[in-house]
Every structure is written in structure tokens, then in C-alpha cells.
KEMARZA-345757 format. One record per residue (C-alpha): x, y, z. Coordinates in steps of 0.02 Angstrom, whole numbers, padded with zeros to 5 digits, always signed. Layout:
N
XYZ/...
This chain:
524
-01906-00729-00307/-01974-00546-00328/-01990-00467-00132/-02153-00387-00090/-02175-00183-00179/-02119-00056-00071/-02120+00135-00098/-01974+00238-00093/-01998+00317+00093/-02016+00131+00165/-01865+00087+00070/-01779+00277+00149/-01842+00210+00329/-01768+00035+00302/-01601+00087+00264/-01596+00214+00389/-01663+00107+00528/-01522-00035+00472/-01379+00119+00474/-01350+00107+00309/-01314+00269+00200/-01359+00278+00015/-01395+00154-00107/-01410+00152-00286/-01566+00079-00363/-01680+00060-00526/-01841+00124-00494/-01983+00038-00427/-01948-00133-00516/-01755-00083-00427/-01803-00087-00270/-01909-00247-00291/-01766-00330-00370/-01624-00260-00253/-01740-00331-00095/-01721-00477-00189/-01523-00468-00171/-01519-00473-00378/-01486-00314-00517/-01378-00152-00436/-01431-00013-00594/-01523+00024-00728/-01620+00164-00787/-01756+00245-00636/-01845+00344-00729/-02004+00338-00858/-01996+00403-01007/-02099+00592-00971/-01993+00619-00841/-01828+00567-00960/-01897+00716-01073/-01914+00844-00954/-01762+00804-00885/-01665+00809-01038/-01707+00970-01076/-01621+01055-00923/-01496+00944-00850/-01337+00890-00978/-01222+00743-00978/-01130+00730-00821/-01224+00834-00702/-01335+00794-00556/-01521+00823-00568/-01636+00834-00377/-01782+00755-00420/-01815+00711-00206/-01991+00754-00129/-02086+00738+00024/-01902+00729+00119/-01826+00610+00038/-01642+00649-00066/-01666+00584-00215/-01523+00633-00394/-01520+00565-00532/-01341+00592-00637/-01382+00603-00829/-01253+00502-00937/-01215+00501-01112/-01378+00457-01229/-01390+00279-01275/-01360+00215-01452/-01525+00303-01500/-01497+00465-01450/-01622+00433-01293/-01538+00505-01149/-01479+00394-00998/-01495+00426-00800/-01410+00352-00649/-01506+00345-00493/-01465+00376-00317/-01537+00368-00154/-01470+00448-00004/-01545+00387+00176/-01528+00504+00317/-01386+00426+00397/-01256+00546+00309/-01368+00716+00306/-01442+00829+00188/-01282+00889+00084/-01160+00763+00103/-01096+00640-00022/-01177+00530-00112/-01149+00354-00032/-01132+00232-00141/-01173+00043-00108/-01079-00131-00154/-00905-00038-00100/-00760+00007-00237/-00872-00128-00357/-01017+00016-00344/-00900+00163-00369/-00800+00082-00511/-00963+00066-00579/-00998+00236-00562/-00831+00297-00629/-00876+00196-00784/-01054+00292-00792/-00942+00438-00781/-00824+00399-00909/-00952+00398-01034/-01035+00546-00971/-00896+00707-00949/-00788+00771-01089/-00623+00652-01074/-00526+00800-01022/-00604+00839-00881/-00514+00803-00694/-00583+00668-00584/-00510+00626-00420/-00497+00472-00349/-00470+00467-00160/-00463+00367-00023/-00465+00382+00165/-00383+00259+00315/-00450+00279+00485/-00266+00300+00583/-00245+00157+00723/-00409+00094+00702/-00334-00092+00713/-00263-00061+00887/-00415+00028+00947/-00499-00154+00890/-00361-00252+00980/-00403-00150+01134/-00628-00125+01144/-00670-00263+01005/-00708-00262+00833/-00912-00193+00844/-00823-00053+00929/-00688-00010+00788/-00829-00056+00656/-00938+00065+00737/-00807+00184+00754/-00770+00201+00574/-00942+00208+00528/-00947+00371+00631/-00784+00417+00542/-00857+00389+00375/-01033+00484+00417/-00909+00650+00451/-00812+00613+00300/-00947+00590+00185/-01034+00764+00261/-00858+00851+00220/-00872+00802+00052/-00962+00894-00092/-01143+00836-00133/-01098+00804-00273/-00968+00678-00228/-00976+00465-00213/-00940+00389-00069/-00917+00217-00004/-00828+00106+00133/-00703+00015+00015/-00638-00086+00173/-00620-00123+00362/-00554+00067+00405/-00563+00118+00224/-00664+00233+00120/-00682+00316-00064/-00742+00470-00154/-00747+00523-00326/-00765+00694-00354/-00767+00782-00518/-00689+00944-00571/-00538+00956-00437/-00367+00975-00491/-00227+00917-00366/-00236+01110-00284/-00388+01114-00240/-00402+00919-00180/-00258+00968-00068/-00356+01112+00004/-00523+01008+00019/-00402+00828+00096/-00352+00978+00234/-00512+01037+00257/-00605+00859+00282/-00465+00805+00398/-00514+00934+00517/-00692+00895+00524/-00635+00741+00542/-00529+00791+00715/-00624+00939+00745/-00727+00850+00908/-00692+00662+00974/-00810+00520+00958/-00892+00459+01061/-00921+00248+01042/-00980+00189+01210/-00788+00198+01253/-00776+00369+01314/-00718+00507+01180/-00611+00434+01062/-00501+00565+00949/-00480+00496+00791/-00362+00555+00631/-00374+00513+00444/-00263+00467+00308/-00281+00520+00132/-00230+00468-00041/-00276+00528-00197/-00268+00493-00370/-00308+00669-00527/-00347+00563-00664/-00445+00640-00838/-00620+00560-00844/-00544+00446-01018/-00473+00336-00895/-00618+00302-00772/-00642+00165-00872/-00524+00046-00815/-00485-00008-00618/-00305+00106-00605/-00360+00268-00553/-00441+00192-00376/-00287+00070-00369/-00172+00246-00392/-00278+00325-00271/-00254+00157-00160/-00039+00176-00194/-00057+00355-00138/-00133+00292+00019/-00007+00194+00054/+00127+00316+00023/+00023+00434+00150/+00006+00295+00302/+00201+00270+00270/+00211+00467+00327/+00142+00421+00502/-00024+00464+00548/-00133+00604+00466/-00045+00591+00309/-00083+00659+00141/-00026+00599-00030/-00103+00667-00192/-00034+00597-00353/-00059+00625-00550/-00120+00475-00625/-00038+00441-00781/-00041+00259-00812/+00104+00251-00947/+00216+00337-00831/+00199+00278-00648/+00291+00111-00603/+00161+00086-00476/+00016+00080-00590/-00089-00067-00648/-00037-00078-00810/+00166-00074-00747/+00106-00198-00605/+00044-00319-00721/+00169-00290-00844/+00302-00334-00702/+00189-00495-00642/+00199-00568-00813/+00374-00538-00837/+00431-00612-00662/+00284-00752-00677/+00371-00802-00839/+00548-00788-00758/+00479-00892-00626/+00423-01036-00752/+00542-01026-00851/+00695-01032-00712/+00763-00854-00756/+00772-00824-00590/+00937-00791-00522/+01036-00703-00369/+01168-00569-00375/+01267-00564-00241/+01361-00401-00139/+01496-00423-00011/+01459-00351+00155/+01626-00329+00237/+01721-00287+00385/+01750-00101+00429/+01920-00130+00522/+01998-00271+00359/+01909-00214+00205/+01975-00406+00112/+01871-00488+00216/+01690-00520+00185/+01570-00536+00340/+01443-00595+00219/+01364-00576+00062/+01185-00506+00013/+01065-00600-00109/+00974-00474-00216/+00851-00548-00324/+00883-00538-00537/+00772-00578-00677/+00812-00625-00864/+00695-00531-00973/+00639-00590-01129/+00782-00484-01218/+00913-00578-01118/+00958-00445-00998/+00963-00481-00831/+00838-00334-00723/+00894-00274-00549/+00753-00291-00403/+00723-00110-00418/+00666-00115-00590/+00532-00252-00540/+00476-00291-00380/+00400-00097-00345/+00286-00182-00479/+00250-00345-00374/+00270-00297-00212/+00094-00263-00190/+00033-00418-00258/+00047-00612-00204/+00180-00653-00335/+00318-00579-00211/+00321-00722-00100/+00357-00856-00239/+00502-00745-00294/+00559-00728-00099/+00562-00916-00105/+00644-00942-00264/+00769-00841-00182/+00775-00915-00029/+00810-01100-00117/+00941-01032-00232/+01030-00964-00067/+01036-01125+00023/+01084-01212-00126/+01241-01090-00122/+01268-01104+00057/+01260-01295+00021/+01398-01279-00099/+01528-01142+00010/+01517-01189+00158/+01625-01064+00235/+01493-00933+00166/+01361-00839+00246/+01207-00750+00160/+01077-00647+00174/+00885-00655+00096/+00762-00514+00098/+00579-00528+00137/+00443-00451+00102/+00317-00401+00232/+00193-00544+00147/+00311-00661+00137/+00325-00665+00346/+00146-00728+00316/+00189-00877+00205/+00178-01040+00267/+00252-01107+00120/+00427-01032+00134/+00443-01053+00310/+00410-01245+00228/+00532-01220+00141/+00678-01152+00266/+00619-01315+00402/+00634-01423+00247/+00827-01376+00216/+00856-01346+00423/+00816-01557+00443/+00922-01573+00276/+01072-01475+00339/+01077-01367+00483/+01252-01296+00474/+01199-01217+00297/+01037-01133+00369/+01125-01081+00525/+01247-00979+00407/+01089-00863+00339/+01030-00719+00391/+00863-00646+00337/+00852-00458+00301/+00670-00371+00331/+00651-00186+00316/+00583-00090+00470/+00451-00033+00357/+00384-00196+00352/+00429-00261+00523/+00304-00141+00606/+00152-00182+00510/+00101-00313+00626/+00234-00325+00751/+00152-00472+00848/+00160-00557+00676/+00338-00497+00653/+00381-00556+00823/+00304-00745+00797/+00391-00739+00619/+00564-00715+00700/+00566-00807+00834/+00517-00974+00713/+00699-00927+00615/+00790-00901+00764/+00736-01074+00833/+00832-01131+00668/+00998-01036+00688/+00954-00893+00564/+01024-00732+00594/+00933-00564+00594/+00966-00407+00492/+00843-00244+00519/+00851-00152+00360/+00841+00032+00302/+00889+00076+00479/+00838+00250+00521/+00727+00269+00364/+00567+00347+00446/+00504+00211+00583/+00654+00222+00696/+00605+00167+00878/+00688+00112+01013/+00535-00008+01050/+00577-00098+00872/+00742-00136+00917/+00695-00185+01093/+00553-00278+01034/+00642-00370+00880/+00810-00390+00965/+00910-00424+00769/+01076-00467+00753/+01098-00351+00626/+01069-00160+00585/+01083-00092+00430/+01108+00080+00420/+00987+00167+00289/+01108+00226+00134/+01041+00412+00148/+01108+00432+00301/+01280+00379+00240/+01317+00463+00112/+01416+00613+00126/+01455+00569+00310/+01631+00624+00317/+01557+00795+00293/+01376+00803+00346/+01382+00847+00531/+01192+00791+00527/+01218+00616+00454/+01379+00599+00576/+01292+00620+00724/+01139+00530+00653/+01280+00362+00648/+01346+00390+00802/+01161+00393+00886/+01129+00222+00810/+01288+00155+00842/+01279+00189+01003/+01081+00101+01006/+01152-00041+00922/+01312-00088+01069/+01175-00054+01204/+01087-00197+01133/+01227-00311+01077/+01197-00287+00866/+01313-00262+00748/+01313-00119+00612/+01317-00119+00432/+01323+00053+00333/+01239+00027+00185/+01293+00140+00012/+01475+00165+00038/+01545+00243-00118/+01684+00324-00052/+01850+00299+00043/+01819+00458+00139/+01651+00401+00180/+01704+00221+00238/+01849+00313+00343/+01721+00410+00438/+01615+00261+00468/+01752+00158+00530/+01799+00289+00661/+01618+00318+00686/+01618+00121+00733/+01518+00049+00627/+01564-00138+00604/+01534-00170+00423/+01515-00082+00251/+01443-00119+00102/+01449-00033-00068/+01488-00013-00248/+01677+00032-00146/+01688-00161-00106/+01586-00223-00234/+01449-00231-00342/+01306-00377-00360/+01374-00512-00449/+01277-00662-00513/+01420-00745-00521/+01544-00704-00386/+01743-00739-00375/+01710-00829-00209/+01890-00849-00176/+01916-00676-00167/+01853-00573-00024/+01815-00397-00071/+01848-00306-00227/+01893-00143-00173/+02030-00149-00032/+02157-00066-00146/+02167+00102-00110/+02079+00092+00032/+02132+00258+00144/
């Protein structure tokens, strides 16, 4: 049913009164229908004003058409099949200010729409970028005053964003403490200069919530894609990767990336190239486990245990190392059935050597799935002496996204006899509180850190910190990488408890299980 007519300043003091920035809309007939919770765009204007408008304002620029107060652009876009031109409308309420960014409604949906419009409008050379924004911490400032509070909060966060931000710009809340802009005509340069500048508006003065002031930082990802590809969803999901490489950075982090969809493993097109292949592997029980001895430090033959590292047959017959696929699925469900295809192929072969233990990695949303902690309870009532030989690996990266989750996942393994190895040790989230908190069995000693230790005084004293962290809490060491006898000397007088690397072996699929470790000969 059509809602009642309304004019455009009743429609301004609506939105404003609800807190709501700007909308898009259609005109007259728009607004009736948007009231109506139906159409999102369409053309606003009539057809004199389409003509004098066409004569002044060219595809891809922003026209004010706004009177008695109220902000009102239209963006032209390319002509229709006729030749008659196009225009976009927007509506800004006066939540955000006179001059900032053009807020756009219904989320990424509403700015993918207007990347689209945009597509069609510029040249398809010219530079677009795509960025988003994370409010840092706002999930523990939740945890601590509520969630109207943190909601509140980022609105206020997103109202001094969007006022940073060019006029000219989109802008939307794409999630809980994210947002998005698309701004044309920067080039990674000068995105870098304006990312700077709008995080220190950002945490120029604190907020203030009904809390008390509140200081608050941003993250910030970006995306420089050429307005050819605004098309299609991977320029925001680029912009979304580069987020996530900027959060991983601690707080206030900044990430700007070229999009180039052919190139980056992380793009759509790679991600959903990966998905398929692994999806088929999956069906088609091409799934298969490689497995790399992890062995003592102080007798080299003999192996502590032995790592399960995930390899898919492609359709060429080659079998494809984890690192050439799961960068492609790790963002996407399809990780967790591969953890527990992974997971049931490793209990089958700790069903069938029983003097063998080994260890399964998993993924951050795997510690979430109910379905292959199913699957682990299934095999513990079936045999218990083959689950109580695993041990599951988790990277500290993932451990400390939600480390009450993390916690509650552990502590369900451990009640079955399953081991615990901290990955990528030392890798950028190194805290005592982890180790406290997580109490594994197992460290493992990021690679980078172990590489060139018999001569890097840095790295050396970087092992001997965490071997020293590790006997205060009664966990043993693995250096992870070791390609060298020199290296693996060090290490050993160092203390580290066991090593694994190409030196003792490389992944095997399938494994001389009655020998220990390749590479004792030679060993100095």
C-alpha cells in the first residue's frame, strides 16, 4: 500500500528526528514508495529539469540542486539507451552536516549499487577507492556498558567519519562497528594522506556516550580499483581483505591495496575459484593429508609427532599444498568442512598406528563448529586412546579473536585427552596473558624467528625469551622452519625441545612410518 504524500522537508525532519543520515530516493513517487518499505532508485527528476541539467553537469559529477536548507545532489550517469541523460538522487539529513559525505542507505547493498551507477558513469580508467573503516575495541566496550551504548558509540564514530570525508564521497554503516566510502579520483597516495587525516578527526576529542569520555581509534582498509570494475562485488570485498590485514596490525591500522582481481589470491574471483576446486575435492574424496615429523631436539631419529597439513588433488592430478588454497577459503564457510575432513582422516591414521601421535590445525571458524567437535566426541566414545594421542594446532592469530570462545573451545578437547599446540608463536600477538590464559601444551615457535638463529643475535635472544616463557609455564617448544644443521644446533643449546623442518623432513602423503626422521645423518 502507497503511504500518505509527504514533501521533501517532512521527509528531511523524519530522518533527522529518527538519527538517520542520508537516504537515497526517487522523487516524489520515491518517497511515497520508500515509506512504503518498497523501490530504493530510480530517476528524481522531471524532464525540464533533466534538460537544464544536462547542459552543465556531465557524466559522473555531482549536481546541488538543494533549497530552502535542505542538501539535496543529484549524480548524472551515463544517458540511457536513447541518448536521454540519467540522474541518481540523494538526500542528505542533518545528522552528518553540511559538507560531509553522502550517506548512503540499505548498507554495502546501497553502495554496491552506487558503484554500479558509477561504473557506467566515469571513463573506465579512472581511480575509485573502496574503503572501509572498524571502530577499534568497540566489542569490549559492548561487553562492558551494553550494546545501545557501543551502537550509539559508533554512530558518533561514523557522523565524524562521514564529516572527514569529501562531499563528494558515499558513505554507509556496512556492519556492527563497520563503515564504507567510495570516493572517486584518489590514487593510493593521496587515500593514504586523506586515511591519516580522517583518523585524527576521528581521535582528535573523546566521545562522549553517557559513559563518560570515551577515546576511540579507527581502522582502515582500502581497496584503488579503476571504475571498469565497480561492476562486480570485489573491489568492497578487497577493500574488506585490506581491513583485515589492517586490524591484524593492532589498533589504528592502515592497509591500502591495488585491486587487481587477476592477480590477488585474496580476491573474489581467486576465492571462488579456490571454493570450487576444494568443494569438488571435497565430493569427490581428493582430500588427503601430508604429513611432517616434528622431532626431538636432543635425538633427531625420533619423532615427537607428526603434523597433518591439508592436500588437495586438482583436476590435473597434482596434489596442491594448503598454501596454495586455503588463503582462498579461509574467509569463507567451506574451511570448516575441510578442517573436518582432516580431522577424520587423522583419527583414521591414529586408528591404524597406534604408537603415533598427530596434530590438526584449525581455523578460527572451525572453534565455532558444532559439527566437528561432533565429530572428535564421536571417535573419543569410539576409541579414546586414539583421540588422546592428538593434538590440535590453532594459531595465536586466531586464538585471540574471541578468547572467551577460545577458552570454552579448549577446555571441551582437553576434557577428551587432546593436546594443545599454540601456533606461529611470536608472530605479532605475543602476550603473556595468551599463554596464561590458554595454558597449551605446545608452543610453536614462528619460522621467522628461526631462521638464521645461529647468527641473528635478535632472533637468538628472541628464542631464549620464549623459551624461558614456555618452562615458567610447563610447555614444551617446537621451532618451526629448521633448514639448517647450524640452525638446529643453536636451537638445541638455546633449549628448545623439538624441531621441525625440511632438515627432518618434508610433508609426505604417504609417510615411511617405520622410520623416524629423515634427516639425522649429518646431523652436527
Amino acid at each position: 500500500m502507497m503511504g500518505p504524500a509527504i514533501t521533501v522537508g517532512e521527509l528531511t525532519e523524519a530522518l533527522e528526528a529518527a538519527g538517520v543520515g542520508l537516504y537515497l530516493y526517487e522523487g516524489a513517487r520515491g518517497v511515497q514508495r520508500w515509506l512504503a518499505g518498497e523501490a530504493r532508485y530510480g530517476d528524481p527528476v522531471g524532464a525540464e529539469t533533466r534538460a537544464r541539467l544536462a547542459e552543465t553537469v556531465a557524466p559522473g559529477e555531482v549536481a546541488q540542486v538543494g533549497e530552502a536548507g535542505v542538501d539535496e545532489r543529484l549524480v548524472r550517469l551515463a544517458d540511457d539507451g536513447e541518448g536521454r541523460p540519467r540522474f541518481f538522487g540523494v538526500l542528505r539529513a542533518a545528522e552528518h552536516g553540511a559538507g560531509a559525505a553522502l550517506a548512503v542507505r540499505n548498507g554495502r547493498p546501497g553502495l554496491q549499487a552506487h558503484l554500479t551507477d558509477l561504473a557506467e558513469a566515469l571513463p573506465t580508467e579512472t581511480t575509485v577507492v573502496c574503503a572501509a573503516f572498524a571502530v577499534d575495541g568497540l566489542r569490549e566496550f559492548c561487553r562492558a556498558y551494553g550494546y545501545d551504548a557501543g551502537d550509539a558509540l559508533a554512530r558518533a564514530v561514523g557522523r565524524r567519519v562521514a564529516r572527514a570525508l569529501p562531499a563528494e564521497a558515499a558513505f554507509a554503516r556496512i556492519g556492527g562497528a563497520k563503515f564504507a566510502a567510495v570516493i572517486v579520483g584518489d590514487d593510493g597516495d593521496a587515500f593514504r594522506a586523506r586515511a591519516e587525516a580522517v583518523c585524527g578527526e576521528v581521535n582528535a576529542s573523546p566521545f562522549d556516550v553517557g559513559f563518560g569520555p570515551v577515546s576511540v581509534t579507527i581502522s582502515v582498509g582500502a581497496a584503488i580499483a579503476r571504475a571498469a570494475a565497480l561492476a562486480t562485488p570485489e573491489p568492497f570485498d578487497a577493500a574488506l581483505a585490506a581491513l583485515d590485514e589492517a586490524r591484524g596490525d593492532g589498533e589504528a591500522g592502515l592497509f591500502v591495496a591495488e585491486h587487481d582481481a587477476d592477480a590477488s589470491p585474496l580476491s573474489p574471483a581467486a576465492m571462488r575459484a579456490g571454493a570450487r576446486a576444494v568443494m569438488r575435492a571435497l565430493e569427490q574424496d581428493r582430500v588427503a593429508i601430508a604429513f611432517q615429523p616434528v622431532v626431538s631436539a636432543g635425538s633427531p631419529t625420533r619423532v615427537a609427532f607428526r603434523e597433518c597439513l591439508a592436500r588437495v588433488l586438482d583436476d590435473e592430478g597434482r596434489w596442491l599444498p594448503a598454501g596454495l588454497f586455503l588463503p582462498k577459503i579461509e574467509r569463507l564457510d567451506l574451511v570448516r568442512a575441510l578442517d573436518r575432513r582432516v580431522l577424520r582422516l587423522a583419527l583414521d591414521a591414529l586408528a591404524a598406528h597406534p604408537t603415533e601421535r598427530l596434530s590438526v590445525n584449525v581455523s578460527v571458524r572451525t572453534m565455532h563448529d558444532r559439527a566437528w567437535l561432533r565429530t572428535l566426541e564421536t571417535a573419543f566414545a569410539a576409541d579414546p586412546s586414539a583421540v588422546e594421542r592428538l593434538i590440535v594446532e590453532l594459531t595465536e592469530s586466531a586464538a585471540v579473536v574471541e578468547p572467551e570462545r577460545t577458552k570454552a573451545f579448549l577446555d571441551a578437547v582437553r576434557a577428551m585427552g587432546v593436546a594443545i599446540a599454540l601456533d606461529d608463536f611470536g608472530a605479532g600477538y605475543s602476550s603473556f596473558r595468551h599463554v596464561r590464559d590458554f595454558r597449551p601444551d605446545w608452543v610453536k615457535i614462528d619460522g621467522g624467528f628461526v631462521r638464521g638463529v645461529a647468527t641473528d643475535a635478535d632472533n637468538k635472544l628472541f628464542v631464549d625469551t620464549l623459551v624461558g616463557i614456555a618452562r615458567n609455564f610447563d610447555m614444551a617448544t617446537v621451532a618451526e622452519f629448521v633448514e639448517t644443521h647450524e640452525d638446529a644446533a643453536a636451537l638445541r643449546a638455546l633449549g628448545v625441545d623439538c624441531l621441525q623442518g625440511y632438515l627432518y623432513g618434508k610433508p609426505a602423503i604417504e609417510p615411511d612410518w617405520d622410520l623416524a626422521a629423515a634427516a639425522a645423518v649429518g646431523e652436527a
